[in-house]
C-alpha positions in Angstrom: -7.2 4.7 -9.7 -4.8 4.6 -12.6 -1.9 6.2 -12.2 -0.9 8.5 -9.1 0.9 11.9 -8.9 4.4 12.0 -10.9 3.3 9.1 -12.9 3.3 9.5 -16.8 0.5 7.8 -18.5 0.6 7.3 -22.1 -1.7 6.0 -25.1 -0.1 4.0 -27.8 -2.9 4.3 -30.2 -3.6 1.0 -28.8 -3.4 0.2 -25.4 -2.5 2.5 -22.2 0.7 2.8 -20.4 1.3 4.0 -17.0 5.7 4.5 -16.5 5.7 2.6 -19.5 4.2 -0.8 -18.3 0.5 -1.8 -19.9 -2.5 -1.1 -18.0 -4.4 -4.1 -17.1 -7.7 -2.8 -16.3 -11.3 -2.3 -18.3 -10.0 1.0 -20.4 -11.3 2.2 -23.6 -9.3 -0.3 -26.5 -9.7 2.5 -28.6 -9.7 6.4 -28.9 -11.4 7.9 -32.1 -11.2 11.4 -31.1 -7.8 11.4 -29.8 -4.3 11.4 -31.1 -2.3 8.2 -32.1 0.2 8.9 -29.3 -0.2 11.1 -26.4 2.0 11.0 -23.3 1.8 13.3 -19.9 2.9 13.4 -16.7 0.2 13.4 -13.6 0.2 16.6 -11.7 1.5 16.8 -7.9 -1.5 16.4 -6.1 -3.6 14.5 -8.6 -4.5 11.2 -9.9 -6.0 9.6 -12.8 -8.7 7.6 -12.6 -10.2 5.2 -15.3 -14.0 5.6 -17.0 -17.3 5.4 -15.1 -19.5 2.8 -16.9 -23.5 3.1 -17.3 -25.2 0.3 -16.0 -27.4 -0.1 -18.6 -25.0 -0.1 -21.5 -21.9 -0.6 -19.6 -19.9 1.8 -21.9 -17.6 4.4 -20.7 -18.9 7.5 -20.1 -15.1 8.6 -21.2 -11.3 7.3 -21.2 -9.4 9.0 -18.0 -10.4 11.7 -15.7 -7.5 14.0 -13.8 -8.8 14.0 -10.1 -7.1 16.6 -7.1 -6.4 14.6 -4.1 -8.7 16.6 -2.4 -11.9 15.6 -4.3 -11.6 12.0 -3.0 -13.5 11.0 -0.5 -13.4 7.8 1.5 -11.2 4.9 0.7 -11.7 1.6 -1.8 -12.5 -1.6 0.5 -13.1 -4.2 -2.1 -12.4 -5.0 -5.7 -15.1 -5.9 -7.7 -13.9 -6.5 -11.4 -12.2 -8.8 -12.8 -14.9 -11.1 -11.5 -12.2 -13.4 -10.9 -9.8 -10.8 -8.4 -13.1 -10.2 -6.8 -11.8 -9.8 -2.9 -11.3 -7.3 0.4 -8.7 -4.8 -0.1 
């Protein structure tokens, strides 16, 4: 998860912000098809959640998805990547 509900999440041209901080997570570095800037708020009841990655290629499929809370199902137990935060949540 990136950024919960109320949250504004924002894209520099650069790097991603989430309430204005930097993201520190495996995000796209760059955005061809999008603006230089763009800025929003996450909706009630929503949250963003970074790319899914192929194994093969290990690419993002794309830069952020807007989820309903209600789609998610189950709960994160570990963290895998960064290799070296590897642990149980």
């Amino acid at each position: 998860m990136v950024a919960d509900a109320g949250q504004e999440v924002g894209w520099t041209g650069r790097r991603w912000l989430v309430d204005g901080k930097d993201l520190q997570s495996k995000l796209p570095a760059a955005l061809p098809f999008y603006p230089n800037a763009w800025r929003f708020q996450v909706p009630p009841n929503h949250v963003v959640i970074g790319p899914e990655t192929t194994s093969a290629t290990a690419e993002p499929s794309s830069p952020l998805v807007i989820v309903s809370k209600e789609q998610i199902v189950g709960r994160a137990w570990a963290r895998y990547y960064p290799s070296w935060e590897r642990c149980l949540l």
